[in-house]
C-alpha positions in Angstrom: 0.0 0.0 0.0 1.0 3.3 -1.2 -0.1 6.2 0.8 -0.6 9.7 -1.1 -0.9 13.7 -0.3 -3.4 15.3 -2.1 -2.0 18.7 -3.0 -3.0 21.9 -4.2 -1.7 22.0 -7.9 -2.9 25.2 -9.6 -6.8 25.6 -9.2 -7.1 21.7 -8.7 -6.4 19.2 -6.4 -3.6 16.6 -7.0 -1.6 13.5 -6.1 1.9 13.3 -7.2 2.6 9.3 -8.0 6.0 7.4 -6.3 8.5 6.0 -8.9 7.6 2.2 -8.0 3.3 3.7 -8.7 4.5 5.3 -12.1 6.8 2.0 -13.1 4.2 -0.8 -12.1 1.5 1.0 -14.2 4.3 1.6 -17.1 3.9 5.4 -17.6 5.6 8.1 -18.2 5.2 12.0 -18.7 2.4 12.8 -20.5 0.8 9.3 -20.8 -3.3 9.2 -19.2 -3.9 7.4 -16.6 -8.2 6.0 -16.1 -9.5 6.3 -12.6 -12.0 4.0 -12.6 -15.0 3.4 -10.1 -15.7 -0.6 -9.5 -18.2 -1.8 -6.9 -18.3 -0.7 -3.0 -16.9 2.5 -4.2 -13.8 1.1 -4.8 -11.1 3.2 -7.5 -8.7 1.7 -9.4 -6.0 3.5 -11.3 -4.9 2.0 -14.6 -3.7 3.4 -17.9 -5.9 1.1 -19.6 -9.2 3.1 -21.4 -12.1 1.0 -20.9 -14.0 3.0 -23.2 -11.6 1.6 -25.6 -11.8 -1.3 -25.1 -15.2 -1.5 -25.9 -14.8 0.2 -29.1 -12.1 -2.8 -29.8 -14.7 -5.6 -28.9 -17.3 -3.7 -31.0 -15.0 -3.5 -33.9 -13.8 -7.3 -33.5 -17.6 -8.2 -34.0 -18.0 -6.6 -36.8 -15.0 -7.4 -38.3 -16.4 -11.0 -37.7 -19.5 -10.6 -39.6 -18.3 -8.8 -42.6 -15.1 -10.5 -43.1 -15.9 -11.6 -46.6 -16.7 -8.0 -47.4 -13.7 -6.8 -46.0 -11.7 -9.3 -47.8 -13.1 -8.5 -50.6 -12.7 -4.8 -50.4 -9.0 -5.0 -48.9 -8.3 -6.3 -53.1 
């Protein structure tokens, strides 16, 4: 367990990440980082978008169900 300050940065409140935070989650300047809210109330930090992701899985499907077209239209 990590424990943060949250600091006044600016107009906005902020936490400033330890080196062993910012290497496990492998970022670096300027990279986003998704705070996401899971059950109980519960955060998780990850630099994964999950928003993403579900335009991947959308994508994947449809990919699947016009792959002749695709095929066909990649000549």
């Amino acid at each position: 367990m990590l424990e943060l300050k949250v600091r006044k940065i600016g107009n906005s409140l902020g936490v400033v990440l330890p080196k062993e935070a910012v290497s496990r989650l492998h970022a670096d300047e300027g990279d986003r980082l998704f705070l996401i809210e899971g059950p109980n109330g519960v955060y998780q930090l990850t630099p994964y978008d999950p928003a993403f992701e579900r335009k991947m899985k959308k994508a994947g499907n449809i990919i699947d169900r016009y792959r002749n077209t695709l095929h066909s239209l990649a000549k």
